[in-house]
N, C-alpha and C positions, 0 to 999 in steps of 0.2 A: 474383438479388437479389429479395429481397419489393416487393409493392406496400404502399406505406407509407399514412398514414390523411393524408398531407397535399401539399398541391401549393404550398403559397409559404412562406416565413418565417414570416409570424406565421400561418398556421395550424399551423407545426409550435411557436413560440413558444407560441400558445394550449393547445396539447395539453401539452405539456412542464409548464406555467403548473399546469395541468389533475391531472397526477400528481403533481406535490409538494403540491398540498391534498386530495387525496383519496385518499394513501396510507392504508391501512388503518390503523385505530389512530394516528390524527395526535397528534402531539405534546400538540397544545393539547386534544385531547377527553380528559374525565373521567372514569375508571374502567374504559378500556382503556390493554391493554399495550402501549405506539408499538409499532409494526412499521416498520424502517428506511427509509426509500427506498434502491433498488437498482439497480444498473446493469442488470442480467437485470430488474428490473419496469420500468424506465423502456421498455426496448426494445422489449417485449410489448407494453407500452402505447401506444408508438407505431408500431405493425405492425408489430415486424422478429419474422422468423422463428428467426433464430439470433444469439448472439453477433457470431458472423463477418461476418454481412450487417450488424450495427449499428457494430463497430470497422472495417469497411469505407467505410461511411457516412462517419462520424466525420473518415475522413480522403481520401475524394477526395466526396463527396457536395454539390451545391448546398449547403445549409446548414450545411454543416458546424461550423461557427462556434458556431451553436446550439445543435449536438448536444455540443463540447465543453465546452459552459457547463453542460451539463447533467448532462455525469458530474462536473464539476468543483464541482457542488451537492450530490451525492452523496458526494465525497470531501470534502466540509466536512462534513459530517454528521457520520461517522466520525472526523475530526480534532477536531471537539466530543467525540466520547464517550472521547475520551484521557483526558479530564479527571474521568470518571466512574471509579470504585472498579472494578477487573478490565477494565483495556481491551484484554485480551489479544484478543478478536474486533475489537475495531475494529484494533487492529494489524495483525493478518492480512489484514484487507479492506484497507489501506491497502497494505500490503505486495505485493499481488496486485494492486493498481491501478496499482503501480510508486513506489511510494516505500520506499524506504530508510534502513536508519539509517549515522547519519556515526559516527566514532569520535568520543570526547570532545575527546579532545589527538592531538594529532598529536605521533610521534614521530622525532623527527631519524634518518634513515639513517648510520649509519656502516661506510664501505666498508671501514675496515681498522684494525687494532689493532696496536701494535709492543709486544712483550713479552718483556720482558729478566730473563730469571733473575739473581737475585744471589746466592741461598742456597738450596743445595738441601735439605740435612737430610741426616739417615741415609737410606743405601742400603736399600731394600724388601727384607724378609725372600725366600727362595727356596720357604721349605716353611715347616709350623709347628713344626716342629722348633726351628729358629734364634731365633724369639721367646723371649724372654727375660718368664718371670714372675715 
């Protein structure tokens, strides 16, 4: 595992604090293009070397708690740009973070059906010969 840029809570709080205003391209600045915040920029920026070492973190790490708040501000980001015209990227991102889409309706299972002939009709031709024009 990496050495990380923090030894207690709120310095990994402050650092965390730290990359969501100083993502490149911030939302609120003026005549740049936002650049997203990211789960690969969040991790970089708080020292991890790899994915692995940061979703390792995540889930047995002293603060763990704060590292989930932090992709979980991440994934609101992306759930905001749903609402923007082509969210097909924020879909993807969301999809890859582990969310899902549900069906609209659900629909009733039926394990079995009873089907009773009443009338058959004419017997199927054998060749085309036998059809009749």
């Amino acid at each position: 595992m990496t050495k990380q840029k923090f030894s207690t809570r709120k310095s990994l709080t402050n650092l965390i604090e730290t990359y969501f205003e100083q993502v490149p391209g911030d939302l609120k600045s003026k005549g740049e293009k936002p650049e997203p915040p990211t789960v690969s920029g969040l991790a970089l920026f708080l020292g991890f070397n790899s994915k692995e070492d940061f979703d390792t973190y995540e889930l047995k790490g002293r603060f763990a708690s704060a590292v989930k708040r932090a992709r979980f501000t991440v994934m609101a980001y992306y759930e905001s740009r749903l609402h923007y015209p082509a969210p097909t990227g924020a879909m993807f991102a969301l999809k890859s973070m582990g969310w899902y889409e549900k069906a609209a309706k659900k629909h009733r299972k039926v394990s079995s059906i009873k089907v009773q002939l009443i009338e058959t009709g004419p017997e199927p031709a054998s060749s085309e010969k036998e059809v009749v024009q």
